[in-house]
N, C-alpha and C positions, 0 to 999 in steps of 0.2 A: 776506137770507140771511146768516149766520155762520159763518163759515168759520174752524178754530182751529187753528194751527199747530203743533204737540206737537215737542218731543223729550226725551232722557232726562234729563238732571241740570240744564244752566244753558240759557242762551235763545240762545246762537251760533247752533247749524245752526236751530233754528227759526227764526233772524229772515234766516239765508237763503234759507229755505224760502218763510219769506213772501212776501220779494222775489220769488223767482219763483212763487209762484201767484199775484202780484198779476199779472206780466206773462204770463202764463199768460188769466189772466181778461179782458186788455187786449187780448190776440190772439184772445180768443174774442167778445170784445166784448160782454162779462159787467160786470154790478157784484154784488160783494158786500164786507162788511166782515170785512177780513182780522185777525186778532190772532194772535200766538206766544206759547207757555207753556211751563212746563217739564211734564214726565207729572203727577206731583201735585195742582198746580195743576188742570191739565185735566180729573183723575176727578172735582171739585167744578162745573166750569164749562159751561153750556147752549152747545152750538153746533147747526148744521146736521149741519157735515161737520167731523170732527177726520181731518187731513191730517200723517202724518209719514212717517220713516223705517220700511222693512217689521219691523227689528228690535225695534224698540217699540212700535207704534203698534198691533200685535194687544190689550196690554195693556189697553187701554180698549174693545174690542168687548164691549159687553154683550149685544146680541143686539137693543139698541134705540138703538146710535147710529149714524149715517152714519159708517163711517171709512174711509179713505182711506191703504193702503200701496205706499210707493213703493220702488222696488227704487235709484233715483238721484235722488237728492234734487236734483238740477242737473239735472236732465232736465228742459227747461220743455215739452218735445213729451211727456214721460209723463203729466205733470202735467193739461194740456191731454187729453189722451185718457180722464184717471181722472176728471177735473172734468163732461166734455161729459154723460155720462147727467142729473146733476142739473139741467141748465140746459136740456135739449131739452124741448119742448112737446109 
């Protein structure tokens, strides 16, 4: 699974985003391959689940990508909660 870390202009808050769905995934006792992007980037790039902030991350719902809106990007228990439907069996 590929998991794509969005935010709007440069790759800051996405690469703290990362960081925490990585420990996010590590508390769920999950593997997937985590990467951050800026929005852009991301409308050309295949993931599973693209994961950002709520105020951008609607911008890429086509109606055919897994996305993922977080209301607090430091929330590693939101993240954790928005993550669990793809990884249950």
């Amino acid at each position: 699974m590929k998991i794509l870390v969005v935010c709007g202009n440069g790759l800051g808050s996405s690469f703290i985003i990362e960081l925490n769905v990585k420990k996010a995934l590590s508390q769920l006792g999950e593997e997937a391959e985590v990467a951050h992007t800026d929005l852009a980037t991301a409308r050309t790039e295949e993931a599973d689940i693209y994961i950002g902030a709520e105020d951008i991350i609607h911008q890429l719902d086509d109606g055919n990508r897994n996305v993922i809106a977080l209301d607090n990007v430091m929330d590693v228990d939101q993240i954790k909660e928005k993550l669990t439907p793809y990884f249950s069996s």
